[in-house]
FIDO-498959 format. One line per 3 residues: number of its first residue (from 1); for each residue y, z, x of C-alpha. Coordinates in steps of 0.001 Angstrom, whole numbers, plus 500000, padded with zeros to 6 digits. Layout:
! FIDO-498959
NUM = Y/Z/X ~ ... $
This chain:
! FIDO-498959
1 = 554370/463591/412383 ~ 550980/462757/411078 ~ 548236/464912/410712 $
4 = 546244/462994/412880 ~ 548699/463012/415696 ~ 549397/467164/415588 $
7 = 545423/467098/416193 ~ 545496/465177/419497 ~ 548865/467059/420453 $
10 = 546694/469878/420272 ~ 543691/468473/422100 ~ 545911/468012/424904 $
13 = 547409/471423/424956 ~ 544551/472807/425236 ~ 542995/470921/427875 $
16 = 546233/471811/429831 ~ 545895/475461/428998 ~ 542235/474775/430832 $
19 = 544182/473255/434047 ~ 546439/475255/433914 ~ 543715/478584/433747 $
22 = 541796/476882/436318 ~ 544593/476030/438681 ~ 545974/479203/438808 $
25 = 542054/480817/438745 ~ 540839/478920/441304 ~ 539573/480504/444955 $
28 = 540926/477703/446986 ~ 544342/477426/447991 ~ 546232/474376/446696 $
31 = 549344/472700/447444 ~ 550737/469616/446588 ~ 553288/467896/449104 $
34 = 555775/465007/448573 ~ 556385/463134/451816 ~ 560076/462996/453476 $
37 = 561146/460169/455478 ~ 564007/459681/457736 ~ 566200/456812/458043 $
40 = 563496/455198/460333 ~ 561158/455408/457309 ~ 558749/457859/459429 $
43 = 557892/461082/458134 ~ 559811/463502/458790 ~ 558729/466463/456652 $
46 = 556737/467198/453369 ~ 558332/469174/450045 ~ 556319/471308/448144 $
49 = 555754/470374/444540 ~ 553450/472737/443274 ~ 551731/475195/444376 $
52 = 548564/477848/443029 ~ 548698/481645/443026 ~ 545919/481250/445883 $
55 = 548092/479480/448091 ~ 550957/482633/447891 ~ 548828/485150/448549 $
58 = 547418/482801/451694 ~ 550624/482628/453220 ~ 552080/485842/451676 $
61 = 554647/484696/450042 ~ 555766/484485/446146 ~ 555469/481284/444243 $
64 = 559192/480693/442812 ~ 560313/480790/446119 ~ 557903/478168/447504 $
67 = 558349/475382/445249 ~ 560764/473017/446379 ~ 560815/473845/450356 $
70 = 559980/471915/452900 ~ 556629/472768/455522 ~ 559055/473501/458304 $
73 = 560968/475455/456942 ~ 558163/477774/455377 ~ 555253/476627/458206 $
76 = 557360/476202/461576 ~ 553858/477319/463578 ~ 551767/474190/462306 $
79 = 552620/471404/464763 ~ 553510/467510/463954 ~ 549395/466930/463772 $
82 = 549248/468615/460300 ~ 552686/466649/459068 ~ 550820/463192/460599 $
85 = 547280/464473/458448 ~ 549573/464857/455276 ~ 551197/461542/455824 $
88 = 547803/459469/456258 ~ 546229/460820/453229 ~ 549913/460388/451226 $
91 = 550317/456526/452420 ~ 546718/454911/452773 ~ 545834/457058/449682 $
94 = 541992/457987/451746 ~ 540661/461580/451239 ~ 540888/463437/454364 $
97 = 539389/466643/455624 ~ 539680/468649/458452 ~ 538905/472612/460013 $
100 = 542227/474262/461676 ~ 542333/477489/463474 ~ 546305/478968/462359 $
103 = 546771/480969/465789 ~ 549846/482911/464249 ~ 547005/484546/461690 $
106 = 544149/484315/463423 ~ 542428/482735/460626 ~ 539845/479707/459830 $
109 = 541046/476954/457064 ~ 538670/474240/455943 ~ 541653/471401/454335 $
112 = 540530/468998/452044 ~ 543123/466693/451122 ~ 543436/463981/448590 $
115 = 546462/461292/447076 ~ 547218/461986/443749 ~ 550135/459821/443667 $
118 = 551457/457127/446760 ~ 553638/459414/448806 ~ 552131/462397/447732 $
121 = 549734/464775/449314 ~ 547622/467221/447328 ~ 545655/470068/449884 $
124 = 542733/472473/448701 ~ 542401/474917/451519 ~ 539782/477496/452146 $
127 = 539226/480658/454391 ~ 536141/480288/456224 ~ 537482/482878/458991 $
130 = 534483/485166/457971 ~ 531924/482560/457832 ~ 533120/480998/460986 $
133 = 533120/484108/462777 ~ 529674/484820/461614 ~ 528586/481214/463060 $
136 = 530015/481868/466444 ~ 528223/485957/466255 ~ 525179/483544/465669 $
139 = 525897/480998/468467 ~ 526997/483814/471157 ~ 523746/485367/470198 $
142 = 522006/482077/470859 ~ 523773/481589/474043 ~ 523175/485437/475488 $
145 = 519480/484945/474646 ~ 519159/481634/476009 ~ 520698/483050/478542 $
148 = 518007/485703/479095 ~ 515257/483626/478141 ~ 516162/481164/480996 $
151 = 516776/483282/483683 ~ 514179/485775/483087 ~ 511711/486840/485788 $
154 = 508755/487088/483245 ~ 507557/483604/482235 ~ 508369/483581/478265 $
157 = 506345/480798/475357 ~ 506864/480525/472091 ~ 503920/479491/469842 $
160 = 503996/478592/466195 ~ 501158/479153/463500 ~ 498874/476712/465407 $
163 = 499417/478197/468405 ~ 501145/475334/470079 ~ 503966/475351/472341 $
166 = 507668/475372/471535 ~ 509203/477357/474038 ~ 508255/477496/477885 $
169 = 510905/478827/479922 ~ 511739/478402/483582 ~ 509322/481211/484583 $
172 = 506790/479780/482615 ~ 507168/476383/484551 ~ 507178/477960/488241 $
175 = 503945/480377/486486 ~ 502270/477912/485697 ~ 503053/475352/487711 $
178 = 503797/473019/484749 ~ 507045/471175/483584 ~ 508470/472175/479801 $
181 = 508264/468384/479006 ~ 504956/468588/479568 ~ 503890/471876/478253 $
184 = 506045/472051/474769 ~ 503877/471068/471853 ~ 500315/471241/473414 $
187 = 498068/474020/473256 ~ 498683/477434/474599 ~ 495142/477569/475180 $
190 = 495300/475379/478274 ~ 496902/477729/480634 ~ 494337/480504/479941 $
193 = 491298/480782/482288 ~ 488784/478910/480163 ~ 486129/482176/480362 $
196 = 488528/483993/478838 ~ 490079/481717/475983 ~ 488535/482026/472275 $
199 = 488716/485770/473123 ~ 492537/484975/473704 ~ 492884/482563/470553 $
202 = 491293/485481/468462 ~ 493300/488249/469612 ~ 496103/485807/468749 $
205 = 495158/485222/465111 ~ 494006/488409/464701 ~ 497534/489745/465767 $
208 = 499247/487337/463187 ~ 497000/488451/460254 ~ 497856/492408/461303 $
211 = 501560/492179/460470 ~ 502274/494472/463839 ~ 505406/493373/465481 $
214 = 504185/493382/468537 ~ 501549/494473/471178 ~ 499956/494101/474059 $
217 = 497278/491193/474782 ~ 493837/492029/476589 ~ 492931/494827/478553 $
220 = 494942/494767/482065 ~ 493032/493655/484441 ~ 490483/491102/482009 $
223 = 493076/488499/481359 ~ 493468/485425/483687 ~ 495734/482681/483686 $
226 = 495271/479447/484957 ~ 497828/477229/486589 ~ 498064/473353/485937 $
229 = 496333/472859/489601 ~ 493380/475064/488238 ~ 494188/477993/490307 $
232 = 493414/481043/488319 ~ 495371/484601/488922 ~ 494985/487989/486846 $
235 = 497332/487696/484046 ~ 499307/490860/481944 ~ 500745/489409/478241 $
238 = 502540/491155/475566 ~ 502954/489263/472475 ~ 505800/489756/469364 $
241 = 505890/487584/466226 ~ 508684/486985/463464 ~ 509336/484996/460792 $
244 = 511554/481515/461139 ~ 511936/479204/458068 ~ 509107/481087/456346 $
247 = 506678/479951/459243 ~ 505219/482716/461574 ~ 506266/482485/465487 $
250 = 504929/484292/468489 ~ 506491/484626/471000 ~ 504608/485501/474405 $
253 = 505820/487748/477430 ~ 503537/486961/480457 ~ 503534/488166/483590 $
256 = 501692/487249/487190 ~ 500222/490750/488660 ~ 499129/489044/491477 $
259 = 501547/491004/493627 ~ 501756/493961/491608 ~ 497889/494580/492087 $
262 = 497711/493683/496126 ~ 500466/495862/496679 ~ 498320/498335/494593 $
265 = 495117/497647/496781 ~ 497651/498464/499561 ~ 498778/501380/498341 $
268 = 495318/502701/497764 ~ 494060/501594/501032 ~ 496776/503594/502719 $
271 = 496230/507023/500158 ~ 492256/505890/501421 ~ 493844/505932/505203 $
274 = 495616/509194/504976 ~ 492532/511148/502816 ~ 490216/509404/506215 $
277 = 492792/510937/508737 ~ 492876/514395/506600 ~ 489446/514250/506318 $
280 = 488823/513367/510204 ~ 491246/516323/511231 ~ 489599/518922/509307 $
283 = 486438/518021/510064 ~ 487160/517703/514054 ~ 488993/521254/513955 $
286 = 485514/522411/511855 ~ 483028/520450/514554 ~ 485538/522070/517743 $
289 = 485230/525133/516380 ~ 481426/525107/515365 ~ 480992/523763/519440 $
292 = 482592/526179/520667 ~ 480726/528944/519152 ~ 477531/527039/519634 $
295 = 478471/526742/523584 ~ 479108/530582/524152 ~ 475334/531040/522185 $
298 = 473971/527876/524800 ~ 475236/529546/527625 ~ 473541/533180/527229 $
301 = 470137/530577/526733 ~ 471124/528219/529868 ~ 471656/530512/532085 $
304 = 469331/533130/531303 ~ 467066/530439/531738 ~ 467875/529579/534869 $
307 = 468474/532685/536261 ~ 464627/533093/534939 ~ 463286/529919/537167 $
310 = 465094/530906/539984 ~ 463461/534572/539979 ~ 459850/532933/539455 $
313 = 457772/531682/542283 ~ 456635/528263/541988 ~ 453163/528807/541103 $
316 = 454446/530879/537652 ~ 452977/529554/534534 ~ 455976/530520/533105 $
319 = 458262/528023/534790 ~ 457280/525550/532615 ~ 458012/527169/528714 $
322 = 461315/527957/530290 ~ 461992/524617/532072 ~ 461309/523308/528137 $
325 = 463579/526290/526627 ~ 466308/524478/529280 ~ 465790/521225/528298 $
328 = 465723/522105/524747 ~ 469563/523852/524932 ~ 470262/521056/527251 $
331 = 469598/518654/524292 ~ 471337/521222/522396 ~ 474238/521063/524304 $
334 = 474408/517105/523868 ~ 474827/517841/520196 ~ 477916/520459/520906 $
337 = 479269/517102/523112 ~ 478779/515025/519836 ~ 480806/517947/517879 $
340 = 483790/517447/520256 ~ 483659/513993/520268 ~ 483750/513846/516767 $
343 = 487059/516130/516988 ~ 488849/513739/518984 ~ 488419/516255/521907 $
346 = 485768/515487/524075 ~ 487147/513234/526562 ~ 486265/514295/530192 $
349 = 487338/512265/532745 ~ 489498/509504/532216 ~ 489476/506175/534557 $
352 = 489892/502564/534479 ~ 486278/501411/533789 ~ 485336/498161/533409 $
355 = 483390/497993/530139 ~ 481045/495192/530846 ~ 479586/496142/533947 $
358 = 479545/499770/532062 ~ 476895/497822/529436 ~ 475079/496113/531965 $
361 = 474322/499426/533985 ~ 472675/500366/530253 ~ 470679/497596/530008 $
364 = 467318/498936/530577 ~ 468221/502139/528144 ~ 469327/499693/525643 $
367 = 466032/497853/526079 ~ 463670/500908/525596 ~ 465358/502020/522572 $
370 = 465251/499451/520066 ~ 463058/498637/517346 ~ 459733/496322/519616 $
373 = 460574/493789/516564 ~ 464244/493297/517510 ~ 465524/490971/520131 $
376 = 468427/492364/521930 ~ 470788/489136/522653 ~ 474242/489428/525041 $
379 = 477333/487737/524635 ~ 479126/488808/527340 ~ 483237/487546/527895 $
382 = 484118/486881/531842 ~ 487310/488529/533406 ~ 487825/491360/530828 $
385 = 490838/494063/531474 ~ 489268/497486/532020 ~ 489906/500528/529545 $
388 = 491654/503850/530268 ~ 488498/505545/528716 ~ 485675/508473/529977 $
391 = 482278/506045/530899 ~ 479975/508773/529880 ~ 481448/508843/526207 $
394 = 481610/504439/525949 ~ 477889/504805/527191 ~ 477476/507319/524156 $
397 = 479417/504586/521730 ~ 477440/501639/523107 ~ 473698/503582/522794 $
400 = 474640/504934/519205 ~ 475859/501273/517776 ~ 472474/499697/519222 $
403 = 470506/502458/517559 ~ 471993/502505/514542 ~ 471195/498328/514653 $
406 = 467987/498475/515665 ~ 467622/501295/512519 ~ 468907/498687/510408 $
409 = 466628/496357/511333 ~ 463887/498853/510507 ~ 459961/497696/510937 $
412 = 460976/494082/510276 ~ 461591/491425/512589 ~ 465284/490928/513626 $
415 = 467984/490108/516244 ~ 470523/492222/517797 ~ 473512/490878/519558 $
418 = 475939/492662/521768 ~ 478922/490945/522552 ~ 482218/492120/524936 $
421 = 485562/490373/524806 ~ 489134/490898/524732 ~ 491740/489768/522003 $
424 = 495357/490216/520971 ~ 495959/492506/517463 ~ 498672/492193/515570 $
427 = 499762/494994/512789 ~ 498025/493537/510313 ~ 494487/493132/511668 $
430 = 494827/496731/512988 ~ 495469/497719/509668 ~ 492823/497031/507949 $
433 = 490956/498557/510597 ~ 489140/502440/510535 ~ 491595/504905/511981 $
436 = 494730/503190/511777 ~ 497002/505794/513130 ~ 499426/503136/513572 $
439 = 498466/501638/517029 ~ 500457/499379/518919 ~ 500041/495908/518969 $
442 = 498924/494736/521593 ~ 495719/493563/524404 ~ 492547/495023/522894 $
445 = 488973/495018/524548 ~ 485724/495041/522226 ~ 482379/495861/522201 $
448 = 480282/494422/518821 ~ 477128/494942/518068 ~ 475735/492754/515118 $
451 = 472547/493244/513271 ~ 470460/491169/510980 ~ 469419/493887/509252 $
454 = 469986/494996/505212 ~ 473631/495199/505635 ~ 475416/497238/502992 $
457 = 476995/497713/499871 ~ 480875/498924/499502 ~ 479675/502337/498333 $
460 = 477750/503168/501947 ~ 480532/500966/504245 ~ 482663/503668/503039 $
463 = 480850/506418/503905 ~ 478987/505302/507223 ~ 481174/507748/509286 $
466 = 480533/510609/507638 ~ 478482/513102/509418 ~ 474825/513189/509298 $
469 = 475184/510725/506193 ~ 472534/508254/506223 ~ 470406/505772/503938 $
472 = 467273/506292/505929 ~ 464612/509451/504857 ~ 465405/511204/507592 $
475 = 468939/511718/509743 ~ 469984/511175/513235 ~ 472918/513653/513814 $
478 = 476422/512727/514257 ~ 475798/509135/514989 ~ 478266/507039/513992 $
481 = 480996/510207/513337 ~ 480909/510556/516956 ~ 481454/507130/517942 $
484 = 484377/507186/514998 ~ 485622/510928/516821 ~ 485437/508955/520513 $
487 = 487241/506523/519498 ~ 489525/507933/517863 ~ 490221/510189/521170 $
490 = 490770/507060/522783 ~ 493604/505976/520782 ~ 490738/502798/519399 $
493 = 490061/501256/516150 ~ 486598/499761/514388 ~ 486551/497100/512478 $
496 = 483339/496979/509963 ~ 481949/493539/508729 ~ 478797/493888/506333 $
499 = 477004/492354/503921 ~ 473434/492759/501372 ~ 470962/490744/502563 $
502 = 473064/489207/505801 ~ 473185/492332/507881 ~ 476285/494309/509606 $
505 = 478701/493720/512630 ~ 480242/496644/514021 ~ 483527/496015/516667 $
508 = 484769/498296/518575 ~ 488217/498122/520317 ~ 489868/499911/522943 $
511 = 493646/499539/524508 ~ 493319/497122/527107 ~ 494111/499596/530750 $
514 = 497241/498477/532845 ~ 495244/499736/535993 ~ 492261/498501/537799 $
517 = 488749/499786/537371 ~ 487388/502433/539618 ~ 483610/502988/540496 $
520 = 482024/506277/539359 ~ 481015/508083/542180 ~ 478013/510802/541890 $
523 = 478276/514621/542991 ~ 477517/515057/546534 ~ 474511/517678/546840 $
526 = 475073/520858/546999 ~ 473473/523048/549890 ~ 472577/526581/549379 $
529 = 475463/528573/548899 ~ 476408/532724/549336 ~ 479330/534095/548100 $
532 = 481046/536953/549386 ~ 483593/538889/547306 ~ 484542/540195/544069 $
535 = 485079/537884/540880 ~ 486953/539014/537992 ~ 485207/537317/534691 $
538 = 486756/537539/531551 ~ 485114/536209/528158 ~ 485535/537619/524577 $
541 = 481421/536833/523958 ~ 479616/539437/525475 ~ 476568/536912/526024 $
544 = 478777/535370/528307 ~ 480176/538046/530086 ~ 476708/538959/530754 $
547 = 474622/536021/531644 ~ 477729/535411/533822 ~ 477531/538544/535694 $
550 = 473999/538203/536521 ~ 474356/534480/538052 ~ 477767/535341/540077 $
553 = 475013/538413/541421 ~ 472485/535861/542324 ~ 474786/533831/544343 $
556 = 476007/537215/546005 ~ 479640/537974/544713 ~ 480278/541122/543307 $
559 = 481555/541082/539405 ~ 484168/542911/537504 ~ 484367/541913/533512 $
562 = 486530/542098/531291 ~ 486269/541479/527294 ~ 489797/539547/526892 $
565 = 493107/538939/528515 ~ 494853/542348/528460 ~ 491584/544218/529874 $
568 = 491618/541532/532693 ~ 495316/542299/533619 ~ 494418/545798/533541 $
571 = 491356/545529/535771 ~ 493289/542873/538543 ~ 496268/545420/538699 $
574 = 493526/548006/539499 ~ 491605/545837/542094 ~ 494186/542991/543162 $
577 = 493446/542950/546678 ~ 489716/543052/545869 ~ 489279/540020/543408 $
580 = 488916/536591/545654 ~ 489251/534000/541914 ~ 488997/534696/538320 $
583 = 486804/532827/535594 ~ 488937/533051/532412 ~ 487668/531792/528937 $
586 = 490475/530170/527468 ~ 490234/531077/523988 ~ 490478/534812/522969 $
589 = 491660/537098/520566 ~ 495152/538712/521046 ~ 495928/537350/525141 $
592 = 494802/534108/525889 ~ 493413/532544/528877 ~ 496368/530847/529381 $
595 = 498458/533739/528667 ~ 496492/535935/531338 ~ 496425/533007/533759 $
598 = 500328/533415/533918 ~ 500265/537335/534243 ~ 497779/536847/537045 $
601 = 499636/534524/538816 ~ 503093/536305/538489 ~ 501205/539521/539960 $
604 = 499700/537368/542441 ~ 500920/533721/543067 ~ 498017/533015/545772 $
607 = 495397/533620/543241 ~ 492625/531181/542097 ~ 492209/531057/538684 $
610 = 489358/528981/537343 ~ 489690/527710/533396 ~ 486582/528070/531204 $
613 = 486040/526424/527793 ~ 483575/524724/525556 ~ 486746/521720/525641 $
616 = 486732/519037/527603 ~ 488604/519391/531409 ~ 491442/517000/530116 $
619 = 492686/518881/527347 ~ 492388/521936/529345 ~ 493481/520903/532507 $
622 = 496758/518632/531282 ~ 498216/521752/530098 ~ 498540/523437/533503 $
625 = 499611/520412/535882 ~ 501417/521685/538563 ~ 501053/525787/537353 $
628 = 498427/525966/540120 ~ 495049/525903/538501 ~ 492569/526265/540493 $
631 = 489754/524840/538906 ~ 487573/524108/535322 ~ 483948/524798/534338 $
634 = 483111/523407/530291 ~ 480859/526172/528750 ~ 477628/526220/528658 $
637 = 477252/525888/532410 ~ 474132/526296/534271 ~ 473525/527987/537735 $
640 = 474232/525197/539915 ~ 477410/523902/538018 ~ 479062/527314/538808 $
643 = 478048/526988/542201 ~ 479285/524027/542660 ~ 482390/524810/541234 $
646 = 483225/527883/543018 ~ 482051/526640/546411 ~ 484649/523673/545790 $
649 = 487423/526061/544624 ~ 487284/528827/547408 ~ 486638/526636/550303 $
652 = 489977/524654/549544 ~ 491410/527876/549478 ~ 490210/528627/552784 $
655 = 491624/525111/554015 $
């Protein structure tokens, strides 16, 4: 053999030695298949010629025991669609490829095969289980947060480094009123409220060139969307950026606190509601209290004062200083009735009363006490229902609303118009009305009194029913409180419209009354009276006790007193065939009145009891229907009220 040829013999064994390295080194699997026909000529099966230390360990199994064997035999789980592959590579001598899933392992295999030889098949196959499995983590991750993205509540967009859009997701579109096709790569800018969007673009950039992951946009309640109709609505964003393709993109969470902030404003009307009706309650039990103090004071100075006029002769300078000391506690005593009312307790009589002709009856009181630059102007409504309601407390509503107009007004020229009418309220118009204690729906009557006047601000609408509040230098009392404490005794509602500049419209309303109206009727006179008896008066205010003693004297009765419930039991055991009525005070220390009204009665059923309080009669009297009361006298009474009382009381009894 030449030296020449030993040299390329070499050359050749080593480049073999290189295949060979490489074959067996190699990370793919390889096999290489001869094709086996049956007597058709179809393929049948495939032998294995050859096959790389890859291949065993892919299919576990050693190499000298592969070579040689058919696929069935060694791979009975691969059905005929692998044999058919095999066979179209082998005969038409094309490269194929293909990616199987081998259920029996569980496993991935990307085949590439190829024809070395007609007939023959050679196969490089690789495990991609891992990286397969990683692209379906990555595509059931895409799917779940598609997923979430699409049927979010919370309208999500996705901006890139120019702030255009590349996401806008179903919430975004009903947001914002705004198809994706037509949103996705224009500017985000558009569906911000145009006041409000180079702050917004700025906070944007800003937020890119701080590196924070994410935050939120705007201070709540400054931010304001806009929707593609050009309806704007308050707007609450959070915005998170990251990194895709070494391109920043934000993404934006938005949300429409339309909702979220009226159901706020609800919330704090109703807190604003409750804090009123706390506010009204302590207040009224304050005011009922202070009145009924004050009245026990007024009576020692009424009827002192009376008793005084009726011992003077007529031609006694001093009958007129204490005619004025009378009027002056009588005014007095209007205030205490302003205190009750105030309390929701100073109803007196209650009747169907027919509110317009109520007004009209005014008319010439109205007249004389407005402002001589205000025009009064009526609006009256025909055919109204009447109202379950006391006509001397409406008359009080009607002459404080018309004053407090005509104040409004003030020195300048103006126009005040009273109006009646009757409507139907529904829950919601009653809600947003003062004192909204729940009240039915239902047939309302109304008195409103509107003034072109200065009108108001929010600050004093919400304190106009305060008491003695006022914006003028000087204060008018109770005012308004008591028209807010009537009405609120009457189971009414106001409604307050006002405005700077435009002036203020105050509306009363009252339950429309299923009963017809009845006419007032005034006291008969009274004659002069004597009384003849004895008179047991009880009262835990000495004052009382003795102004009372001296006018049951005048009148002629003779008086026992007692200082509270359990001395008056005492003092009727001792004299029970003696006493012809009792006056009891109904509030006192340790027994009641209405406790000693019961022990009288039980020692005595035939006994007349008459009720005294600073109260009104309805309160009082509703408590003891059918207990056999006799009869009521409200504190501070003068001369002739308890007169008039007693003669009415003991001549029934004598009936």
């Amino acid at each position: 053999m030449s030296h020449s040829t030993q040299d390329e013999l070499e050359r050749l064994r080593a480049i073999e030695e290189r295949h060979r390295l490489l074959f067996t080194n190699m990370g793919a699997a390889f096999a290489l298949y001869e094709m086996v026909s049956d007597a058709d000529g179809r393929v049948a099966d495939a032998r294995l010629l050859e096959v790389n230390p890859a291949y065993c360990d892919m299919i576990g199994r050693p190499g000298e025991s592969l070579v040689g064997r058919s696929m069935r035999e060694l791979l009975p789980y691969l059905d005929q669609r692998w044999l058919d592959f095999l066979a179209e590579v082998a005969w038409t001598e094309q490269p194929s490829s293909r990616l199987d899933h081998v259920q029996e392992h569980d496993r991935y295999v990307d085949v590439r095969a190829y024809c070395p030889r007609r007939g023959q098949a050679a196969v490089q196959l690789y495990d991609v289980t891992e990286q397969k499995r990683a692209e379906q983590t990555v595509q059931e991750r895409d799917a779940r947060l598609d997923a979430l993205v699409t049927s979010a509540m919370d309208a999500i967009v996705s901006l890139d480094e120019t702030q255009r859009i590349t996401l806008f997701n179903p919430a975004a579109e009903k947001m914002f009123r705004c198809t994706a096709a037509d949103a996705l790569g224009t500017d985000f800018a558009r569906f911000v409220a145009p006041p409000h969007r180079d702050a917004h673009r700025e906070q944007l950039s800003d937020f890119v060139r701080s590196g924070l992951a994410s935050r939120r946009m705007g201070v709540v309640g400054d931010l304001r969307g806009v929707r593609a109709s050009g309806e704007d609505f308050p707007l609450e964003a959070s915005v998170s950026q990251c990194t895709v393709q070494r391109r920043p993109l934000l993404t934006l969470i938005l949300r429409d606190s339309s909702e979220r902030r009226r159901a706020e404003d609800e919330r704090l009307k109703f807190l604003s509601q409750i804090q009123q009706t706390q506010k009204l309650e302590s207040l009224g039990v304050l005011a009922g209290g202070i009145a009924h103090d004050f009245n026990n004071l007024l009576m020692a100075v009424l009827g002192h004062a009376d008793l005084a006029l009726d011992a003077l002769p007529g031609s006694s300078e001093a009958r007129d200083d204490l005619a004025e000391i009378r009027r002056a506690a009588q005014r007095a005593t209007e205030l205490c009735k302003q205190m009750l009312a105030y309390s929701g307790k100073g109803r007196f009589v209650i009747q169907a009363v027919e509110l317009q002709k109520l007004v009209e009856e005014m008319m010439h009181m109205l007249r004389v006490s407005i402002s001589k630059n205000a025009i009064l102007k009526l609006n009256f409504a025909p055919n109204l229902p009447s109202v379950d309601a006391d006509a001397s407390q409406l008359r009080q509503v009607v002459m404080n609303l018309i004053v407090n107009a005509s104040e409004a007004i003030g020195d300048r020229s103006g126009v005040i118009t009273l109006s009646t009418g009757a409507m139907d309220c529904d829950r919601g118009y009653l809600s947003e009305a003062w004192l909204d204690e729940q009240l039915p729906e239902g047939m309302y009557v109304f008195i409103e009194v509107a003034d072109t006047g200065a009108g108001m601000d929010a600050e004093t609408r919400s304190r106009i029913f305060d008491p003695f509040y006022t914006t003028k230098f000087t204060g008018r009392g109770l005012g308004l409180a008591a028209v807010l404490g009537i009405v609120r005794g009457h189971r009414g509602a106001i409604k307050v419209y006002s405005e700077l500049g435009k002036g203020t419209t105050l509306k009363v309303l009252f339950p429309a009354s299923q009963r017809g109206a009845v006419r007032e009727e005034g006291s008969a006179v009274r004659g002069i009276y004597e009384g003849k008896g004895t008179v047991l008066l009880v009262d835990d205010d000495e004052s009382v006790r003795a102004v009372g003693r001296k006018m049951l004297e005048r009148i002629g009765f003779s008086v026992v007193t007692a200082a509270d419930g359990a001395e008056a039991i005492a003092r009727f055991r001792e004299r029970a065939d003696d006493i012809i009525c009792a006056i009891v005070d109904l509030t006192m220390p340790h027994v009641d009145g209405a406790e000693t009204f019961r022990e009288l009665r039980r020692m005595r059923p035939g006994v007349r009891v008459i009720l005294s309080s600073g109260y009104n009669e309805q309160d009082v009297t509703q408590r003891f229907v059918g207990k056999g009361l006799a009869g009521f006298i409200q504190k501070p009474y003068q001369l002739s009220t308890l007169v008039a009382v007693l003669k009415e009381v003991l001549e029934k009894a004598r009936e």
